[in-house]
ZAMARGU-4260 file (C-alpha; in steps of 0.2 Angstrom, whole numbers, plus 5000, padded with zeros to 4 digits):
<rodrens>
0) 4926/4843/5126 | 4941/4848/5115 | 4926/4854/5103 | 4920/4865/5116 | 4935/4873/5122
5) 4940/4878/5103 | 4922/4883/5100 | 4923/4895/5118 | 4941/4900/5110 | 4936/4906/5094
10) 4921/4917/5101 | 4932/4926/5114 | 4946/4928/5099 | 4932/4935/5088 | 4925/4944/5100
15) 4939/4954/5104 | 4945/4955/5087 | 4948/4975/5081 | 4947/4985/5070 | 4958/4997/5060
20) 4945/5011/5063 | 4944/5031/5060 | 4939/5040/5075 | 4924/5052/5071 | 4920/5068/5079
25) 4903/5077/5080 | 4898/5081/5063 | 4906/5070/5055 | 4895/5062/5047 | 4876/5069/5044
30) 4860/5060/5044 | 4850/5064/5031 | 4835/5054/5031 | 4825/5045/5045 | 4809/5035/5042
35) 4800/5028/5055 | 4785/5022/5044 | 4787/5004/5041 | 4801/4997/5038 | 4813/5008/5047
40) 4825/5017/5037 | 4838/5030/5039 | 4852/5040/5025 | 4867/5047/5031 | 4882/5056/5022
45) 4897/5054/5027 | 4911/5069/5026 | 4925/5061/5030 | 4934/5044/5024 | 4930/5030/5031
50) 4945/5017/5037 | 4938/4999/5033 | 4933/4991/5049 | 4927/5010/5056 | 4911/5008/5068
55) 4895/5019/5068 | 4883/5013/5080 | 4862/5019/5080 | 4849/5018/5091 | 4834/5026/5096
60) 4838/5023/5114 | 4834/5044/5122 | 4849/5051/5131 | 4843/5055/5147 | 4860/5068/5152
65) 4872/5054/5156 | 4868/5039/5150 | 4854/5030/5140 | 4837/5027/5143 | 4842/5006/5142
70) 4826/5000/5134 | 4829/5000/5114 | 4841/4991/5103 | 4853/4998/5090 | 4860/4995/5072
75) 4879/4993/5070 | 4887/4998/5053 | 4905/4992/5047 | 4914/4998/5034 | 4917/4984/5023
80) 4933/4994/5014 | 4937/5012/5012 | 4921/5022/5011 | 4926/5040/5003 | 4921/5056/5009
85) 4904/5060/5001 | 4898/5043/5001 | 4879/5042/5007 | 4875/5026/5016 | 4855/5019/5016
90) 4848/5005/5029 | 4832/4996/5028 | 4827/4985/5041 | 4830/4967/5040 | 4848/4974/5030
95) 4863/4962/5032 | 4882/4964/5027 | 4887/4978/5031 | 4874/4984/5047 | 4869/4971/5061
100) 4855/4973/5071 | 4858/4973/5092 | 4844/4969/5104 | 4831/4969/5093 | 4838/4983/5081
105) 4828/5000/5080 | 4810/5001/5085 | 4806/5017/5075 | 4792/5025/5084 | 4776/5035/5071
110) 4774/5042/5089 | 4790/5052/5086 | 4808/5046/5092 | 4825/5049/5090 | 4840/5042/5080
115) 4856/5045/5089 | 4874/5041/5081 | 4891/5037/5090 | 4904/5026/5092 | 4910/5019/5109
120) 4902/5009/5119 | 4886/5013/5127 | 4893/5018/5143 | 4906/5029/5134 | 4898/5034/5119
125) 4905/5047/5109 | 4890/5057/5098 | 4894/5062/5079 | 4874/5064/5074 | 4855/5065/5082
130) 4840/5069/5073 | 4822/5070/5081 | 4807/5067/5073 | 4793/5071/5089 | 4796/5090/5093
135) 4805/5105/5087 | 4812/5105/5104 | 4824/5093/5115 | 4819/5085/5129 | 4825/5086/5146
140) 4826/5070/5158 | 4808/5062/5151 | 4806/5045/5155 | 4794/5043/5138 | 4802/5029/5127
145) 4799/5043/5111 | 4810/5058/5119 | 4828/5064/5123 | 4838/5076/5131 | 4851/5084/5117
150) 4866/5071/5118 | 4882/5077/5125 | 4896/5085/5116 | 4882/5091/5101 | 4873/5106/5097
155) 4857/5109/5092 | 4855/5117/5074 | 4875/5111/5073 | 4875/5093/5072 | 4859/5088/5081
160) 4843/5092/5072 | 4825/5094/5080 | 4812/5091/5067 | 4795/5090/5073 | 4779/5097/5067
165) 4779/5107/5085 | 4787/5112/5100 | 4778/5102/5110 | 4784/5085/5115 | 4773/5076/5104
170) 4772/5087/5089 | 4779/5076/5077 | 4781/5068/5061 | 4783/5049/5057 | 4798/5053/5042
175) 4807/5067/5043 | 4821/5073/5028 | 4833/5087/5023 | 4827/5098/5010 | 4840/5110/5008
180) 4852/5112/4995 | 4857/5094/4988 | 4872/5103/4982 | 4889/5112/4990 | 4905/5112/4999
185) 4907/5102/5013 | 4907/5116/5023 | 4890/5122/5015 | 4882/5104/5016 | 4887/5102/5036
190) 4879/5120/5040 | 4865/5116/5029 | 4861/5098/5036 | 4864/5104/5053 | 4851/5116/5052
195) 4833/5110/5057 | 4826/5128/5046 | 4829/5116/5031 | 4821/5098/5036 | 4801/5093/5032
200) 4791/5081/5039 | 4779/5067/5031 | 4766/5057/5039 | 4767/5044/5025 | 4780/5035/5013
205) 4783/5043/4995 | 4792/5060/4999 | 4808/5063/4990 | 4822/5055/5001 | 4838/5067/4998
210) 4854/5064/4988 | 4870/5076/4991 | 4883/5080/4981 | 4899/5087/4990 | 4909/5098/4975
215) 4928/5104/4979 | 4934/5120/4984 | 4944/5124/4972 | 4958/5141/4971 | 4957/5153/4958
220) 4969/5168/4962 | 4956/5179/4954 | 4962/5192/4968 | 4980/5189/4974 | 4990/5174/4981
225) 4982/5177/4998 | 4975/5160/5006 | 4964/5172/5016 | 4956/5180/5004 | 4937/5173/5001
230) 4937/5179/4983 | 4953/5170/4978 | 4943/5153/4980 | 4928/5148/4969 | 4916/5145/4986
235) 4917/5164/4988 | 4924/5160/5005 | 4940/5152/5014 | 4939/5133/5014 | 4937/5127/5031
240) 4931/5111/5040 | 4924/5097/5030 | 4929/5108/5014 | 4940/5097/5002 | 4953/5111/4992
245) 4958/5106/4978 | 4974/5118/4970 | 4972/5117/4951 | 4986/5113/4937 | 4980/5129/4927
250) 4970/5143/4922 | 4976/5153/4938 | 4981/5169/4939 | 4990/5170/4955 | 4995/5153/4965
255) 4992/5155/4985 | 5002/5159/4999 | 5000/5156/5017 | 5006/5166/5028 | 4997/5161/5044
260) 4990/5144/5052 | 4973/5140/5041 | 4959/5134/5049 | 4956/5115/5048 | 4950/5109/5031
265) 4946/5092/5025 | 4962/5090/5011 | 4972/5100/5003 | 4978/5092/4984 | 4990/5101/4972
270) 4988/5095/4956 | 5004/5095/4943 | 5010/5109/4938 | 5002/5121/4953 | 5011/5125/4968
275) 5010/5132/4987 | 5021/5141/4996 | 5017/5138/5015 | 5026/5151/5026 | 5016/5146/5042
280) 5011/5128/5046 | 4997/5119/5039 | 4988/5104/5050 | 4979/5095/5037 | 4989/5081/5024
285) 4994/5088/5009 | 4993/5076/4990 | 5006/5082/4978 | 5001/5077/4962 | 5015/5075/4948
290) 5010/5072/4930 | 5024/5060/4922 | 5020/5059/4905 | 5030/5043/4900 | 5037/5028/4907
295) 5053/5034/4906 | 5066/5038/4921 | 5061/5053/4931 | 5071/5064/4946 | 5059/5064/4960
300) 5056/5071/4975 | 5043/5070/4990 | 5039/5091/4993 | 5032/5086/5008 | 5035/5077/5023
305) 5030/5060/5032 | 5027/5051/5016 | 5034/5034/5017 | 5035/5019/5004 | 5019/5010/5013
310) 5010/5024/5005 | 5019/5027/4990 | 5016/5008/4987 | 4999/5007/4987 | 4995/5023/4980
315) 5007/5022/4964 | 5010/5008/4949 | 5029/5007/4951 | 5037/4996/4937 | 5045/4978/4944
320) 5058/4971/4937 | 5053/4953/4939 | 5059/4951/4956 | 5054/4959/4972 | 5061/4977/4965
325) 5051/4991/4961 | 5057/5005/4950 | 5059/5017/4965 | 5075/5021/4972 | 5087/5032/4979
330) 5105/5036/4974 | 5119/5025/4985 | 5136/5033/4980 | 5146/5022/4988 | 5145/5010/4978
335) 5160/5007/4962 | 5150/5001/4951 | 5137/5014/4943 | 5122/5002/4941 | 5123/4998/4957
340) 5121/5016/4964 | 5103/5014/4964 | 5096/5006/4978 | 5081/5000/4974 | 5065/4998/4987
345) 5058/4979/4988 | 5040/4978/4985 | 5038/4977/5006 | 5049/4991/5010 | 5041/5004/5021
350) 5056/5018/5023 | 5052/5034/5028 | 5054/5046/5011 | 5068/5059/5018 | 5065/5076/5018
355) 5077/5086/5003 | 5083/5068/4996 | 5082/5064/4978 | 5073/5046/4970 | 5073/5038/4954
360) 5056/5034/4950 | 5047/5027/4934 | 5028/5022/4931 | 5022/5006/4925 | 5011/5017/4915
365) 5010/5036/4911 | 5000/5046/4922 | 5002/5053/4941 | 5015/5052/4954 | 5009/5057/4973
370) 5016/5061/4988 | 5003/5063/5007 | 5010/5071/5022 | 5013/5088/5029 | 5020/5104/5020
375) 5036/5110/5025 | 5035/5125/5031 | 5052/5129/5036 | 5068/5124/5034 | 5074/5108/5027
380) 5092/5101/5030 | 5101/5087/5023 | 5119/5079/5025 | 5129/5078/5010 | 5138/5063/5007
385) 5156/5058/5000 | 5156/5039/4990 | 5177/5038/4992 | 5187/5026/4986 | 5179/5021/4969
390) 5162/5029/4973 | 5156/5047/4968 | 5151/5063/4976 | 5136/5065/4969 | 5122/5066/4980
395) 5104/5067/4974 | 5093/5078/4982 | 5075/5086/4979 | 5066/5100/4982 | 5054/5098/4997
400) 5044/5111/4996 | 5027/5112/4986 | 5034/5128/4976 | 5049/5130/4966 | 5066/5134/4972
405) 5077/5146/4966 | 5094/5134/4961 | 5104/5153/4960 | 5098/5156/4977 | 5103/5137/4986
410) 5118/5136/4975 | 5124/5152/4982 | 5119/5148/4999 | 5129/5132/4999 | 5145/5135/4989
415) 5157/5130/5001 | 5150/5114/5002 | 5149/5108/4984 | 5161/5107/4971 | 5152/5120/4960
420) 5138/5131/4960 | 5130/5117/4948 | 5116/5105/4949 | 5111/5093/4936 | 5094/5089/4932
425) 5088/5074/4920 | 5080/5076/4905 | 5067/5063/4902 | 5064/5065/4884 | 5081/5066/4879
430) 5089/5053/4891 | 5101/5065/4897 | 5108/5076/4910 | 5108/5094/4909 | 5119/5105/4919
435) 5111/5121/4927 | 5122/5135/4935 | 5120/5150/4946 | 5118/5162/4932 | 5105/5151/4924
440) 5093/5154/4939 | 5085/5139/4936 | 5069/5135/4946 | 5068/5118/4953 | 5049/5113/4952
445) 5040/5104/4968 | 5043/5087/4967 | 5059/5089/4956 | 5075/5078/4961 | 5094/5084/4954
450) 5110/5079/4958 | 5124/5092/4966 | 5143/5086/4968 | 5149/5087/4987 | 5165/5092/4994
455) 5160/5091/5011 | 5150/5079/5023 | 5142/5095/5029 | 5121/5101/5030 | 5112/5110/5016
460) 5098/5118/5020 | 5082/5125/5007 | 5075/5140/5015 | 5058/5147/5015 | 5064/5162/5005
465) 5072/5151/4990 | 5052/5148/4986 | 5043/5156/4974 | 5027/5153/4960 | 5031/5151/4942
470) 5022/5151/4927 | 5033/5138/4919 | 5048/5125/4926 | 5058/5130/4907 | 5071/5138/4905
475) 5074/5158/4911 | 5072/5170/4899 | 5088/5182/4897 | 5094/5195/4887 | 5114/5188/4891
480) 5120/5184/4872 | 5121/5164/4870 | 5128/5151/4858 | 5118/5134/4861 | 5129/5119/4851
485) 5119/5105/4846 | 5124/5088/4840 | 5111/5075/4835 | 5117/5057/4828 | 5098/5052/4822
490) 5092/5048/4837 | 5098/5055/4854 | 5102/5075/4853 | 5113/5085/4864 | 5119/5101/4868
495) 5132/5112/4875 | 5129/5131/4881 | 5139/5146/4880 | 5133/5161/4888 | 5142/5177/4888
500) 5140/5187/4902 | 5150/5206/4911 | 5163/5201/4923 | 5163/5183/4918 | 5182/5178/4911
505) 5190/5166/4901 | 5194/5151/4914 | 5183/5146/4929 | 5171/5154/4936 | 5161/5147/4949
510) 5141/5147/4947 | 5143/5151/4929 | 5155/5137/4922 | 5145/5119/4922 | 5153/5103/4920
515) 5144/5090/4910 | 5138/5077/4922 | 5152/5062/4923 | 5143/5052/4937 | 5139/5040/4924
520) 5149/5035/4907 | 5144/5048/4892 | 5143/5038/4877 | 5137/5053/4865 | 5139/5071/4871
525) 5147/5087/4867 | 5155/5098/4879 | 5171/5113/4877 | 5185/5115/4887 | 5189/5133/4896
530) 5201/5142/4885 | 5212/5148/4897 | 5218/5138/4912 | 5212/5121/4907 | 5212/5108/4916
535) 5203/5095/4905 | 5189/5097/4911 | 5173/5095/4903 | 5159/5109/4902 | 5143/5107/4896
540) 5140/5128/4901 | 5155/5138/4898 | 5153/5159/4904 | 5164/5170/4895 | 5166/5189/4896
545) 5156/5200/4882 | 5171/5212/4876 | 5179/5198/4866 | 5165/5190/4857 | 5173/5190/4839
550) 5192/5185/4846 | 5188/5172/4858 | 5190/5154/4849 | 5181/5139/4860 | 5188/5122/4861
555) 5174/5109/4857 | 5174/5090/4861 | 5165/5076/4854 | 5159/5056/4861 | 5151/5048/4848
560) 5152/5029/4843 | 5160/5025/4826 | 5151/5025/4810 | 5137/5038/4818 | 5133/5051/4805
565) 5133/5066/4815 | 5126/5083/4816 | 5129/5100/4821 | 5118/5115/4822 | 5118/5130/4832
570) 5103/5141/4839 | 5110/5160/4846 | 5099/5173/4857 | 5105/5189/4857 | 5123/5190/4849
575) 5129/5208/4842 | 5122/5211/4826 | 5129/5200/4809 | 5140/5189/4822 | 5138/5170/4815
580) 5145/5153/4823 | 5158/5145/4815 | 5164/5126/4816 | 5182/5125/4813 | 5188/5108/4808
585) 5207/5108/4810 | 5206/5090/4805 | 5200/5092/4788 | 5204/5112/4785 | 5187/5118/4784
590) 5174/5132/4791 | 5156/5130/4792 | 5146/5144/4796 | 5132/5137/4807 | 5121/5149/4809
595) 5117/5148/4786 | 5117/5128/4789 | 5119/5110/4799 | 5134/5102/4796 | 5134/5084/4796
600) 5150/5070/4799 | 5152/5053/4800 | 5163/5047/4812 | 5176/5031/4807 | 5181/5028/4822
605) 5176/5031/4839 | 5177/5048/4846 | 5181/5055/4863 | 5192/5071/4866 | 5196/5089/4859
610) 5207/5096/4846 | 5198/5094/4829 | 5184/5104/4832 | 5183/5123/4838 | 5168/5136/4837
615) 5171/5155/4832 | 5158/5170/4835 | 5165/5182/4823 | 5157/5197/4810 | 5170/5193/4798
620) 5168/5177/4784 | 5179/5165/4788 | 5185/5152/4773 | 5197/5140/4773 | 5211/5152/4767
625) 5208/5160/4786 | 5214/5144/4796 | 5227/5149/4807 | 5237/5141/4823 | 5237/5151/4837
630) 5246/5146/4852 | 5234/5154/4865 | 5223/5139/4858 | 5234/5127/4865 | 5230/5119/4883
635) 5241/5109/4893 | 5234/5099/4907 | 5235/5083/4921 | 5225/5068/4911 | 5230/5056/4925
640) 5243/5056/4938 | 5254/5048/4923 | 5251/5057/4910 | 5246/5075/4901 | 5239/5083/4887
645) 5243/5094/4875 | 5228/5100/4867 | 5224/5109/4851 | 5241/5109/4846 | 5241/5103/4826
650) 5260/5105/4825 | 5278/5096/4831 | 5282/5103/4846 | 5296/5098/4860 | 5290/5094/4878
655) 5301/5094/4894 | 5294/5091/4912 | 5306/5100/4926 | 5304/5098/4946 | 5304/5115/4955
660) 5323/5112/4958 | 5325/5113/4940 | 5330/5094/4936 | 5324/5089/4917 | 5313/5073/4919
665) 5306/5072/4902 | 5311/5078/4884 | 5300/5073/4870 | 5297/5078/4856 | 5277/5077/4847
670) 5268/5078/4831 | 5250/5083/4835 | 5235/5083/4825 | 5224/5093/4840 | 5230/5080/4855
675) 5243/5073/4860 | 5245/5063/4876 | 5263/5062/4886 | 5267/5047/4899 | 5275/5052/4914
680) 5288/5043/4926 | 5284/5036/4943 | 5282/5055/4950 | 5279/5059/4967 | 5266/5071/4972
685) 5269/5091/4968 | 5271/5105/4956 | 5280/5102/4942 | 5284/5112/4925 | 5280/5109/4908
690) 5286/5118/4895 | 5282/5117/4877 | 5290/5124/4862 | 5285/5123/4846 | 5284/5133/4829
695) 5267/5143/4835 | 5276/5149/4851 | 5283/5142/4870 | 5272/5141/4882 | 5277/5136/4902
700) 5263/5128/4914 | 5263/5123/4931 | 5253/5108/4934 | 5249/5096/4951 | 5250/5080/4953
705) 5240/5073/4965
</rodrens>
């Protein structure tokens, strides 16, 4: 008995199992070939993806209006996986696996019949297909086993085909097939199948039983950016239903721009390097392809929306780190300790990717990164965050839009809620962060994360008009003069910018002065310090104003690990005519006139700080004999909330700290070679006074402690 029972059990369970399944609408999928001549066969196409487990059922069973005639069986097909778009599908009778045969299967008449698809059940069908092989004509309410009315919901020379010899009801042909073109759009294909004008007939096996090849519509901008205009696309006509577009990474003139709701396509791919700017929504899923050419770190983004790590999972080769982490992960800065700031997805997670938010993200092998969802065709907000106590407030974000962004334009937009008008964006090649400011106008690419430092907990938004198409994600081409210092220690190279610009000055000037990134430790970098109203700050970008190119003498600061040999070089755009770069070496009483030659060091001991090194942009020939101290070289600043610096000083000097009320509390006096750092007393917080006097000149500062 228990036999029984378990026996009863697992038919009922098995019965009812279900199916992940993709629901098909009329059209869907084409038949292509029906052959009634023994054995029964039948071809269709299919233009859309099949989910595994998604059920078309057949039959030759007429429609009579409203329900089916009742008297013939049917074959049912199963996708055994996922069947792509373009797939054609063949059943013989007597086939197994994938097709099981109901009551008896199909009974294919040489008398003419019909083969009908749709899912549902037989009661509720739901009609995708119908071909007829006995008339040119549908049927109405005829009781004859061979005939059919024209099942609900199609249409004839649509999706439903009569192709019979004749129109009369037994006119017929025992096979009938499409003939048409074998080759085209999906669009193309579906209004070529689904007219009856392009089938034949045959009264005997051997005719040439069709094969179809779906090709892409695919964007060429050969008019304008238009997505409206049929001559921008290589089908000579606007891709629409069943039509899979395909966005190409080059050889386009002008990229597309939508500025009303397209019709319904298939898909809609960008591959790397192209881009879309969608300024009215677009139903259909959108894959964002990204080229990573390495295995190395990247800055990531998802540029459009509904992706999650389900998807991004299956669809991508992440790295694992032997556990159950894969190289995926956002940027947690809260946390003290800096590895720890990425939080990286297990292997299971299936988080919603965040509209605007940044990822770290690197391959298992180089090649593609995607992102599937919708395209955000408005605006995109994100909170900022603040790490506090020992955490950071740099916050990664992204660019979520499938064109590039104008960092001027956001940074400008949102300058009361960061720090600086400055993002930072990784340099894969190089290992290394690069600092962008407003003045650099740098365009974010779709799909590109960067980091931005926050002084508030507030939204920022990405607008609609910060998109644009770009030929390139480089660098901006300018006509602004610009020193660009180099150091290289044989393996690892880096850089720091000065650009000289109207109206800039010689202290800070927000969206054209850029810190070098300190969210992480630097263990090689070269930076400058401002030259007026220092505040020890480090600056991988440094504006200054144009009319002082030859008098203006730049701070330059150095990490590097002992026994490095290290180089410097220089490249320049623009600067006035017979203006060289000179490295000034207050340590060892040289000039070197980079812009003639390198200049190459080897450190003795580690290196981290300013003073020995300073850059000039002069006509003049500088030599040795031209050192001089100057004390509008000199910076004094707040190191810590114990200590501060004197720097660029290479001199004895005395230094005294006063309280606003006047009352001395410190009197030093120091020998520097280019810094010099002075200990504090147990202060409280405020504004205190530091004066300095030394054989160059005095000077008096105000600093804050905090």
């Amino acid at each position: 008995m228990k036999q029984k029972y378990l026996l009863l059990f697992l038919t009922i369970f098995f019965g009812l199992k279900s199916f992940s399944q993709t629901t098909l609408t009329a059209g869907d999928i084409l038949i292509i070939d029906v052959q009634a001549d023994t054995p029964d066969r039948f071809k269709f196409i299919t233009l859309v993806d099949l989910e595994a487990g998604t059920q078309i059922k057949f039959t030759d069973d007429g429609w009579l209006g409203s329900s089916f005639r009742g008297n013939e069986g049917r074959v049912e097909y199963t996708a055994p996986s996922l069947i792509t778009r373009g797939t054609t599908i063949e059943y013989t009778s007597g086939d197994s696996g994938a097709f099981v045969e109901v009551s008896g299967g199909l009974g294919l008449s040489g008398a003419g019949d019909q083969l009908i698809a749709y899912q549902g059940t037989e009661g509720a069908p739901t009609f995708i297909f119908a071909v007829q092989t006995n008339s040119t004509q549908w049927q109405t309410g005829s009781n004859d086993a061979n005939q059919s009315d024209l099942p609900t919901g199609l249409t004839n020379d649509v999706n439903a085909v009569a192709a019979g010899a004749g129109a009369g009801a037994e006119e017929e042909f025992d096979n009938v097939y499409y003939s048409g073109v074998m080759t085209g759009t999906g669009k193309e294909i579906s209004e070529a199948v689904g007219n009856s004008a392009n089938w034949s007939g045959a009264n005997a096996i051997g005719y040439v039983s069709p094969n179809i090849t779906l090709v892409d519509v695919t964007w060429n901008g050969t008019t304008s950016s238009d997505w409206g205009t049929d001559t921008n696309w290589s089908s000579s006509h606007v891709p629409e239903k069943y039509d899979n577009v395909v966005i190409p990474s080059s050889g386009v003139t002008n990229y597309p721009t939508v500025s009303s709701t397209p019709g319904d396509v298939y898909k809609i791919t960008i591959n790397s390097g192209a881009t879309l700017i969608a300024n009215a929504s677009i139903s259909d899923d959108v894959t964002y392809i990204r080229s990573l050419g390495t295995t190395n770190w990247y800055l990531v983004s998802s540029p459009v929306s509904g992706e999650d790590m389900t998807d991004m999972r299956a669809n991508n080769s992440f790295k694992t780190n032997g556990s159950s982490e894969i190289s995926f992960a956002p940027y947690d800065n809260s946390q003290s300790v800096a590895n720890d700031r990425w939080a990286y997805f297990s292997n299971t997670a299936t988080d919603a990717l965040v509209n605007g938010k940044g990822y770290s993200a690197s391959l298992s092998a180089a090649g593609n990164i995607s992102f599937t969802g919708s395209v955000n065709s408005g605006d995109v907000m994100i909170a900022l965050t603040q790490g506090g106590g020992s955490g950071t407030n740099f916050n990664l974000l992204g660019n979520p839009y499938t064109a590039f962004v104008n960092s001027a334009t956001f940074l400008t937009a949102e300058s009361g809620d960061l720090a600086s008008e400055t993002i930072y964006v990784w340099n894969q090649a190089t290992s290394s962060y690069e600092t962008k400011v407003t003045a650099d106008a740098f365009k974010i690419a779709p799909g590109q994360g960067f980091f931005v430092e926050a002084n508030s907990t507030n939204n920022v938004s990405f607008t609609g008009a910060m998109q644009s198409h770009e030929a390139s994600d480089t660098f901006q081409r300018s006509s602004r003069p610009e020193v660009q210092l180099y150091v290289n220690d044989g393996s690892n190279s880096r850089y720091a910018k000065l650009y000289y610009i109207n109206g800039t000055t010689t202290g800070f000037d927000n969206g054209y002065d850029g810190k070098l990134f300190n969210g992480l430790t630097n263990s090689f970098a070269v930076y400058t310090h401002l030259l007026s109203d220092s505040k020890g700050d480090n600056y991988q970008i440094q504006s200054l104003p144009t009319s002082d190119i030859e008098t203006m003498v730049v701070p330059v600061g150095l990490i590097a690990e002992s026994n490095k040999e290290i180089t410097f070089s220089v490249n320049t755009k623009n600067l006035p005519q017979g203006v060289n770069v000179y490295l000034e070496d207050r340590l060892n009483n040289t000039f070197v006139n980079l812009s003639e030659d390198d200049h190459t060091i080897t450190t003795k001991s580690a290196v981290n700080g300013i003073g020995q090194y300073y850059l000039h942009t002069t006509s003049a020939r500088l030599s040795n004999d031209d050192i001089a101290q100057d004390i509008a070289n000199v910076s004094i600043y707040r190191s810590a909330n114990n200590e501060i610096t004197v720097a660029g000083l290479q001199s004895e000097a005395n230094v005294k700290v006063f309280s606003l009320l006047g009352e001395e509390l410190v009197n030093t006096d120091i020998n520097s070679n280019g810094l010099s750092k002075i200990a504090l007393p147990n202060l409280s917080t405020g504004v205190y006074v530091v004066k300095l006097n030394s054989v160059l000149g005095n000077i008096t500062k105000k600093i804050i402690l905090e």
